[in-house]
C-alpha positions as CSV (number, residue, x, y, z in Angstrom):
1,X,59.1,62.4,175.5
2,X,60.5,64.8,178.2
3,X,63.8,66.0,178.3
4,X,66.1,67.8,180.6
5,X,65.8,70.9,179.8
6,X,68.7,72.0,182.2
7,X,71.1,69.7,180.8
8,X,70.1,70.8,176.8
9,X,70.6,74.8,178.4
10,X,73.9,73.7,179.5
11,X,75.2,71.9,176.7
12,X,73.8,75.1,174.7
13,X,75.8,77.4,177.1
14,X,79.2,75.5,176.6
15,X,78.5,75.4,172.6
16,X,78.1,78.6,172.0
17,X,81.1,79.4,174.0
18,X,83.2,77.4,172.3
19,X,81.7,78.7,168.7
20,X,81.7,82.1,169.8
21,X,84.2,82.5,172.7
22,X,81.4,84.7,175.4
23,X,79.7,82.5,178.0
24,X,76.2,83.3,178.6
25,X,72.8,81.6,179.4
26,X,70.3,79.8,177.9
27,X,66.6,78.8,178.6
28,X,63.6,77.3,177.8
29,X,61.0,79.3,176.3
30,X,58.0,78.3,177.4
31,X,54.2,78.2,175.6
32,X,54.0,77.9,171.6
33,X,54.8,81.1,170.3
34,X,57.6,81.8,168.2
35,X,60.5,84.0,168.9
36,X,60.5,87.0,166.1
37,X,62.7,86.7,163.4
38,X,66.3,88.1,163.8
39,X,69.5,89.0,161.3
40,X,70.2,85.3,160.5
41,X,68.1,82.3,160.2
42,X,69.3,79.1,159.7
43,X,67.7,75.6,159.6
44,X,68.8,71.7,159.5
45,X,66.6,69.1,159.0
46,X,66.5,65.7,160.4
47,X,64.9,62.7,159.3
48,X,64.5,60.1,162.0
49,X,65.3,56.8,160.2
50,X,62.8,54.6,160.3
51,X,60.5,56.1,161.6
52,X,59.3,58.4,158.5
53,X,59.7,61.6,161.1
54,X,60.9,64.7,159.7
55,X,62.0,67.4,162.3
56,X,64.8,70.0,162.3
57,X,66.1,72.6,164.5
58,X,66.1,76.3,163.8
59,X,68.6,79.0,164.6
60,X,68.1,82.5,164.7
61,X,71.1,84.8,165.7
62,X,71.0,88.7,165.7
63,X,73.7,90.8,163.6
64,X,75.8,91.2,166.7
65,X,75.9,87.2,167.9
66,X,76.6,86.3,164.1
67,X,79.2,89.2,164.0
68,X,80.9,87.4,167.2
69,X,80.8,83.8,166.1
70,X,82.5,84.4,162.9
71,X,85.2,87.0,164.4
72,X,85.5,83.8,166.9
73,X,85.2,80.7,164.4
74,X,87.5,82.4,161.6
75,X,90.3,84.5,163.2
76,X,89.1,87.4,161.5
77,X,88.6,91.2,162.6
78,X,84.7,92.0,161.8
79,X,85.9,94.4,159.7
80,X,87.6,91.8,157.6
81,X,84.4,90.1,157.4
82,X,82.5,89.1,154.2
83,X,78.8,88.5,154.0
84,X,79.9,85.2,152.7
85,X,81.9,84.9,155.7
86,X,78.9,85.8,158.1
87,X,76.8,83.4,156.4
88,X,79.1,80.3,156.6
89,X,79.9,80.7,160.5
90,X,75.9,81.1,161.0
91,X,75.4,78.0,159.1
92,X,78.3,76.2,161.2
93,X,76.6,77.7,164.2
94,X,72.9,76.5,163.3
95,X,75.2,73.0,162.6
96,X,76.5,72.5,166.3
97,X,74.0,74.1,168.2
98,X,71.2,71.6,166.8
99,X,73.7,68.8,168.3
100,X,72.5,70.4,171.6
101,X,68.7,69.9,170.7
102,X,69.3,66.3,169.2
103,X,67.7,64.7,172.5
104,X,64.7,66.7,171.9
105,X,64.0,65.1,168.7
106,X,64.6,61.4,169.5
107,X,66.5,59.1,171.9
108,X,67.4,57.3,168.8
109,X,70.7,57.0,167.2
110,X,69.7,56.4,164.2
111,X,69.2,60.3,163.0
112,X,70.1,61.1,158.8
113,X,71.1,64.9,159.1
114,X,70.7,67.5,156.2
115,X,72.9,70.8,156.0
116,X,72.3,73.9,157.1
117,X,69.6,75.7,155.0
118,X,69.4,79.6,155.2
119,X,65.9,80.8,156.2
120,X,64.9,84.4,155.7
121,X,61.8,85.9,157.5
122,X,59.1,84.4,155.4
123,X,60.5,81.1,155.1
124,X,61.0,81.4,159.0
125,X,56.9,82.2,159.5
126,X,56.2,79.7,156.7
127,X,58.2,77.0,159.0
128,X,56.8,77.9,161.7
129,X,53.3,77.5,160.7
130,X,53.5,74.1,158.8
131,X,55.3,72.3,161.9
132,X,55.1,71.9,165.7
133,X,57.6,73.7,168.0
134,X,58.3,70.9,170.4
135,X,60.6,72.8,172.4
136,X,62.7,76.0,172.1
137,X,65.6,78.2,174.3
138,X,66.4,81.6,174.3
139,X,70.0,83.6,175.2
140,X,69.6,87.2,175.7
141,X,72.3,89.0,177.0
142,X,73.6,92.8,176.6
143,X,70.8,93.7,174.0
144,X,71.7,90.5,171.9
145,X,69.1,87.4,171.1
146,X,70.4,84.0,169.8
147,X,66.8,81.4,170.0
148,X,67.4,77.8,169.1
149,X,64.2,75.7,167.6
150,X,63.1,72.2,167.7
151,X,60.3,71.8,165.5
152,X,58.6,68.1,164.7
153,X,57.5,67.5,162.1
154,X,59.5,70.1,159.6
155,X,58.3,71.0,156.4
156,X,61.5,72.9,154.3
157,X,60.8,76.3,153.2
158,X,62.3,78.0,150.1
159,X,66.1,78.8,151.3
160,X,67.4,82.1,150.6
């Protein structure tokens, strides 16, 4: 089913602003091949009820946008920052941002959401290999890459 992918860049836009507090772009990436692997990987899968679909959406952030969301999200100088700390805001991040994707995966309601996995590189190729990318966006702005992944149907790989 086609979606607007205007409207999901959008709603991407505003999220990350909020979650991050620095407005910037995103778009559609277009053709099959997946983004590389950055910093901080995160998945969340999806089951569509009734429907015996299992999809998720993917979130990779560099060092820098994960840096800036959880400065952002947590009231804290990055210097204050654990790797604990890092990790949580990028699994909050992979949380909200999927929202965006949501009409991408179904027009249903009716969607059982997982939490946030962490995915290193391997389990990111492994994902990306066992399922379809249905649709994906890219932000790139002042040497920084945030890529957010719909992928249908998902098959979890080993978390970190």
């Amino acid at each position: 089913m086609a979606h607007n992918a205007q409207r999901i860049s959008e709603h991407l836009m505003s999220t990350w602003q909020f979650l991050s507090g620095e407005s910037r772009p995103f778009a559609p990436l277009p053709g099959e091949a997946p983004p590389p692997y950055l910093n901080h990987g995160f998945y969340l899968p999806i089951d569509i009820q009734g429907t015996g679909t299992h999809c998720g959406v993917a979130v990779l952030l560099c060092h820098d946008d994960a840096i800036a969301a959880a400065t952002h999200m947590l009231g804290m100088a990055a210097s204050d920052l654990s790797e604990a700390d890092v990790n949580d805001a990028c699994s909050e991040v992979c949380n909200v941002l999927s929202a965006s994707a949501f009409p991408e995966l179904s027009e249903s309601n009716h969607l059982s959401i997982g939490l946030p996995v962490a995915l290193d590189a391997t389990g990111y190729a492994d994902t990306h290999r066992s399922s379809r990318l249905a649709a994906a966006y890219q932000s790139q702005h002042a040497g920084k890459s945030l890529y957010v992944m719909v992928y249908e149907p998902i098959v979890p790989a080993a978390a970190v």
